[in-house]
C-alpha positions in Angstrom: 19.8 264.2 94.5 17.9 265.3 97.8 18.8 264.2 101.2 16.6 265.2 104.1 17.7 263.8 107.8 16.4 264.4 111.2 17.5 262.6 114.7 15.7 259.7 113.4 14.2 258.8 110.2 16.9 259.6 107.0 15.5 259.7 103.8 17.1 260.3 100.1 15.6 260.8 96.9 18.1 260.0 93.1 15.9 261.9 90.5 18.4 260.7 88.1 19.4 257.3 89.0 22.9 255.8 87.1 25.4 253.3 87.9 26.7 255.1 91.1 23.0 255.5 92.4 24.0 253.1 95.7 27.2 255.4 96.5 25.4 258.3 96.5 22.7 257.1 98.6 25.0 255.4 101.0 26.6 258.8 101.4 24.0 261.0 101.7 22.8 259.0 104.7 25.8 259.7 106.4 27.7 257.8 109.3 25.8 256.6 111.7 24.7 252.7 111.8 21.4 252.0 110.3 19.2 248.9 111.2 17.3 249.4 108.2 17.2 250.6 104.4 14.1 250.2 102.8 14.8 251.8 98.6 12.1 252.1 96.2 13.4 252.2 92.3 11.4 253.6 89.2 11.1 250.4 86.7 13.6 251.9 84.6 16.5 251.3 87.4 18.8 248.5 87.4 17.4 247.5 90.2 19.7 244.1 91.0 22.8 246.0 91.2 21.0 248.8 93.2 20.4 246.2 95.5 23.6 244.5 95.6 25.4 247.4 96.1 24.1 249.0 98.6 24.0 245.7 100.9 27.7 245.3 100.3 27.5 249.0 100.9 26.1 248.8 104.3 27.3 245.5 106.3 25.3 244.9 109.1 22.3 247.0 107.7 18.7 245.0 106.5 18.3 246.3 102.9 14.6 245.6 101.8 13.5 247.4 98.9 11.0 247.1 95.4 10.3 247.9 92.3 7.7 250.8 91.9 4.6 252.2 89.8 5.6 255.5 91.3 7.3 257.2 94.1 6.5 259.5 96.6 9.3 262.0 98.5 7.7 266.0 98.5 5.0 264.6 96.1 4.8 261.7 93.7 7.3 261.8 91.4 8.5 258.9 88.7 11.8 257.7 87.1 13.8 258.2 90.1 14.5 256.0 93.8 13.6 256.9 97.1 15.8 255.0 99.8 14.5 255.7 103.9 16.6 254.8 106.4 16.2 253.4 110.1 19.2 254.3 112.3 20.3 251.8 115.1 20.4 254.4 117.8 16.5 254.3 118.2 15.5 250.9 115.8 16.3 247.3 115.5 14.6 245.1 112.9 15.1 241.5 111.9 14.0 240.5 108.2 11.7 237.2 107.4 11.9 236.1 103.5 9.1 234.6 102.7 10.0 232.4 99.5 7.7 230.8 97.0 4.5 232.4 97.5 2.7 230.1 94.9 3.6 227.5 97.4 2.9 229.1 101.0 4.7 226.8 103.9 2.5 228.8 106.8 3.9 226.9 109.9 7.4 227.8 108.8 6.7 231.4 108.2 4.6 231.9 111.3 7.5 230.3 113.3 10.4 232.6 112.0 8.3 235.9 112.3 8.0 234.4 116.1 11.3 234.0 116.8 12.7 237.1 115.2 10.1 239.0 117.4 12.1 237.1 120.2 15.0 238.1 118.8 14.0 241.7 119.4 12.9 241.9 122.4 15.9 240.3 123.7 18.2 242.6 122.1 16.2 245.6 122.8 13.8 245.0 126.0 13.1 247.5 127.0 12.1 249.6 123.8 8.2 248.6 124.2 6.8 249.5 120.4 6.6 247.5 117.4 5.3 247.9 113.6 6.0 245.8 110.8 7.0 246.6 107.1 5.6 244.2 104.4 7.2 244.1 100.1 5.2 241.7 98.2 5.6 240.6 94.8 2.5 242.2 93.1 2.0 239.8 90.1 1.9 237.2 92.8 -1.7 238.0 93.6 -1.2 236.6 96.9 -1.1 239.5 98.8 -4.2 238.6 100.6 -2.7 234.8 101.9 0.4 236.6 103.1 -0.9 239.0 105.3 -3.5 236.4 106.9 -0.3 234.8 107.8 1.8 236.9 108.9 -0.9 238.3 111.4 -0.6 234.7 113.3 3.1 235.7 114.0 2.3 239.3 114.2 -0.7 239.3 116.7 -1.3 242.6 117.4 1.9 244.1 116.3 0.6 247.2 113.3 1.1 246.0 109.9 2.2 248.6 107.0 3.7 247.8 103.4 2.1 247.4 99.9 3.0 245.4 96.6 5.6 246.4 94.4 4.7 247.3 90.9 6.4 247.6 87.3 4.9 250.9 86.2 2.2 250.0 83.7 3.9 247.1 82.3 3.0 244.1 84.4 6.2 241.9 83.6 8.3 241.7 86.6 7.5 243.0 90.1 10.9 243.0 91.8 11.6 242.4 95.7 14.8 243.1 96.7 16.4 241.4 99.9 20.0 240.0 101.4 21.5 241.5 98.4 19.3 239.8 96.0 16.3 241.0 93.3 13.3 238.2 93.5 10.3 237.6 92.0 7.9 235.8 93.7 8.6 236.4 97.2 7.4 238.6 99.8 9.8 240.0 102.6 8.3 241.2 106.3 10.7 243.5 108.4 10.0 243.2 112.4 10.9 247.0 113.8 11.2 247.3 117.6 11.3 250.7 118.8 11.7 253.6 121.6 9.3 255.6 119.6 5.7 255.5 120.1 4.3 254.5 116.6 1.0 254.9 114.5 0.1 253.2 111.4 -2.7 255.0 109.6 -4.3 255.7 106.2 -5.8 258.4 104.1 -8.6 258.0 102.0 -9.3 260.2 99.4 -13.0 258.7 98.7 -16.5 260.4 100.1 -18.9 257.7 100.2 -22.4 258.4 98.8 -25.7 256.4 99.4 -25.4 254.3 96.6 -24.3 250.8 97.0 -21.7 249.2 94.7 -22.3 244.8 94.9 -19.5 242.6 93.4 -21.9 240.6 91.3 -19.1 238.7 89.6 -15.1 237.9 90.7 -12.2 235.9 90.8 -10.9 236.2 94.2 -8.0 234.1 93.6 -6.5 236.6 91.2 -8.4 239.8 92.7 -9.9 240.3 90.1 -13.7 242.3 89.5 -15.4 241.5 86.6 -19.0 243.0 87.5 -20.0 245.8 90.0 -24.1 245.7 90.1 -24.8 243.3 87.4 -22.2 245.3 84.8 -18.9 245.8 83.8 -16.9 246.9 86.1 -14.8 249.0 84.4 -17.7 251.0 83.3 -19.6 251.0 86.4 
């Protein structure tokens, strides 16, 4: 196991994950109080207990976390977990679950990310930045739905996060929140900070003069089926 900490962000990576894989995080990310602990488990984890343990672990901590098609701490690695942490002393987050994604209840979910952005600015007013950490359900395929709206709640607030996965499998794509492993969900964590904050993105792509036309789709399950008249795989 491999523990790197700084005066803020604490992070830990279990290369070889067993049943005491929550004690050993919880102790490598020592004493202080954390607002947040977002862990990200290789499919072969047991990740309900993982999950379980580490919110009874950590009592007044938010405890998000997924399952993963890889993870990245020094490099990408597999087979192992990668838990970050968020301590009080400069963060405070409030966690929206965002159940039954086949069955979206938008008015609801726009009206909770409100008020726990409320919630944070009253606790902490006058910490001034704000970013947002989205885990969806990736065999949900509504990735797409549930960002449209939580941007209504969100408004201008940056927007980070990403689906979680099942290695090359495809059979369950795990969300873990208040203790619990879900499928079907998606959970949004509100930060509110003193530290100035960037969200950004590499891309590893040069673009070329040639133009690439989704000629055939199903953009209910994201899915391409032809790029310029042909398969897509191929072209």
């Amino acid at each position: 196991m491999r523990a790197a900490q700084s005066a803020l962000v604490r992070r830990v990576h279990v290369a070889d994950p067993g049943p005491d894989a929550a004690a050993r995080i919880q102790a490598a990310l020592g004493q202080d109080r954390l607002s947040l602990v977002a862990v990200f488990a290789a499919p072969g984890v047991d990740f309900a207990p993982l999950i379980a343990d580490l919110t009874d672990a950590l009592p007044g901590t938010s405890v998000i976390g997924c399952v993963t098609a890889g993870e990245i701490s020094g490099g990408y690695r597999e087979g192992g977990i990668v838990a970050i942490a968020l301590p009080a002393s400069h963060f405070e987050t409030e966690t929206v679950l965002i159940p039954d994604l086949r069955a979206l209840d938008p008015d609801t979910t726009v009206r909770d990310i409100i008020r726990k952005r409320a919630a944070l600015t009253a606790t902490a007013p006058h910490w001034q930045h704000e970013f947002a950490i989205l885990l969806v359900d990736g065999l949900s395929w509504r990735e797409d739905a549930v960002v449209a709206m939580a941007m209504h709640g969100l408004g201008q607030v940056p927007l980070f996060g990403g689906s979680s996965g099942d290695g090359t499998r495809f059979a369950a794509t795990l969300v873990g929140y208040g203790g619990a492993a879900m499928t079907n969900v998606a959970v949004l964590t509100c930060v509110r900070t003193i530290c100035p904050v960037k969200v950004f993105s590499l891309d590893n792509l040069t673009p070329t003069d040639r133009r690439m036309v989704v000629t055939r789709a199903d953009p209910e399950a994201r899915i391409v089926h032809e790029i310029n008249a042909e398969n897509a795989a191929f072209e």
